[in-house]
N, C-alpha and C positions, 0 to 999 in steps of 0.2 A: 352411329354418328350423332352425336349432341346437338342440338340447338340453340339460339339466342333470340330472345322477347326481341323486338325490337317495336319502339313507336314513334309515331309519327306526328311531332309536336307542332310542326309548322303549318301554314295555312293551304299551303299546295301537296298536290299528291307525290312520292317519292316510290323510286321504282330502287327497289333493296333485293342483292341476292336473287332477281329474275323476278318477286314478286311485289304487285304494286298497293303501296300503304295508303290510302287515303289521312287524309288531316284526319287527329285525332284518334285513331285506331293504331292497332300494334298487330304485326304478323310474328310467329316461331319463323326464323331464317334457320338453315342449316348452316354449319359454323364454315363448311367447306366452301358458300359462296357467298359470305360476307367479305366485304372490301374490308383492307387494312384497319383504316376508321375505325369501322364497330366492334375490333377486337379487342380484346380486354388486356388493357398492358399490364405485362408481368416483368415484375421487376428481374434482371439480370441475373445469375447467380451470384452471390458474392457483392451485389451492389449495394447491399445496407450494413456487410461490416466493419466494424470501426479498421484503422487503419494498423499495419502490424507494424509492431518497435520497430524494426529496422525505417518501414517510413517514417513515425515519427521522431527516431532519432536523426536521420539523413535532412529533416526538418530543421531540428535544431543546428546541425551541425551547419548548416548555411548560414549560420550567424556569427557573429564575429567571437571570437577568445570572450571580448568583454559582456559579450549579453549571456554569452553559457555558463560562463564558472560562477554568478549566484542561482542560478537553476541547479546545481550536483547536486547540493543536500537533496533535493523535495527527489532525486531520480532512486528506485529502488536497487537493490547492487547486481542484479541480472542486466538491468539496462545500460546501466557505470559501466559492465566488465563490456557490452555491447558495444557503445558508443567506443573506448579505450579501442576493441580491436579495429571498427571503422574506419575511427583515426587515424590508425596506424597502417590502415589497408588503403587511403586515400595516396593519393600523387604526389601531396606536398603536405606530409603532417605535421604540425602545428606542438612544435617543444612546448609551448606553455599552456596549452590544452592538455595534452600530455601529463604536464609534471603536476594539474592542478585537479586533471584526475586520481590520480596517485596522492595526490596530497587529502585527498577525499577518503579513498580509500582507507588513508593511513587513521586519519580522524574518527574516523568508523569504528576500526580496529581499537585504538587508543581508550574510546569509548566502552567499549564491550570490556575489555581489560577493565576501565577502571570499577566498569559495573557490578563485574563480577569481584574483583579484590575488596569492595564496598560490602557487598551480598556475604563475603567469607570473613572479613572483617566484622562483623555484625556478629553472625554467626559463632566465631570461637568466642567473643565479648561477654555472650550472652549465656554458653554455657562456662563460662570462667567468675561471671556473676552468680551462676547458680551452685557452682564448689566453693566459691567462698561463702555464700549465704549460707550451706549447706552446713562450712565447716564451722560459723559462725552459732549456727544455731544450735550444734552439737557442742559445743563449748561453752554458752547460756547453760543447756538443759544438764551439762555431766555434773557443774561447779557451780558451787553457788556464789553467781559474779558480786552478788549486792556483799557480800562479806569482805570483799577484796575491790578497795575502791580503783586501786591500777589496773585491776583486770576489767571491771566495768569499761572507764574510762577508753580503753585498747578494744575492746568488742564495739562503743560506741562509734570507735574513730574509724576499725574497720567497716561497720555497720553504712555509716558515712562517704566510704571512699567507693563503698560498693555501686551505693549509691549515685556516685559521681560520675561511675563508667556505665550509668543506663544513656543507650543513641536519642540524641533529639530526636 
């Protein structure tokens, strides 16, 4: 069975756990007959974690249509699809909470599409500049363009447009 220091800070003696402290000194009490008081509070299990999505969405959802749909964006799409079933698990769901999830959702989606058709776009631009560069340069080195001032002039203008499809 463990112990606890316990001292006696006050100016009168104090009778602790059956033994008596005089002011200024401190007894070992055995933990089994300290009073409440001198127990060392332990916090709860579970009392310091933050709180779980469903509280803080059942949070937000206490608020009106108007204060939630400029919060969607900042929510991540685990919480969207969270909140969406909520909503819909609630007594009176809310159409334009609803549509403005989904309207979210769609935005998201929309995004990602144009991301990626940007990313692919780039992409063939950049190897269709390097087959023309490619065929450009192979058509300098086979002929000799300075003898032939229309073929120069047609390599330049290629040379040029090639140029014109590098991405800002």
């Amino acid at each position: 069975m463990g112990t606890k220091y316990i001292e006696n800070t006050g100016k009168n003696a104090v009778y602790i756990g059956g033994k008596l402290i005089p002011p200024g000194e401190g007894r070992d009490i055995p933990l089994a007959y300290l009073p409440p008081e001198y127990h060392d509070v332990v916090a709860a299990p579970g009392a310091d974690l933050p709180p779980s999505l469903d509280e803080l969405l059942a949070e937000l959802l206490a608020k009106g249509v108007a204060k939630i749909v400029p919060d969607l964006p900042g929510l991540k799409l685990e919480a969207l699809d969270r909140m969406a079933e909520l909503e819909g698990e609630s007594a009176t769901p809310r159409k334009t909470l609803q549509t403005a999830i989904d309207a979210e959702r769609l935005r998201r989606a929309n995004a990602t599409l144009e991301d990626e058709a940007a990313a692919n776009a780039k992409r063939l631009l950049e190897e269709a500049e390097a087959h023309l560069a490619a065929a450009i340069d192979s058509l300098d080195h086979e002929s000799d363009v300075a003898k032939h001032p229309d073929l120069e002039a047609a390599v330049t203008e290629a040379r040029a447009r090639v140029a014109a499809l590098q991405p800002a």
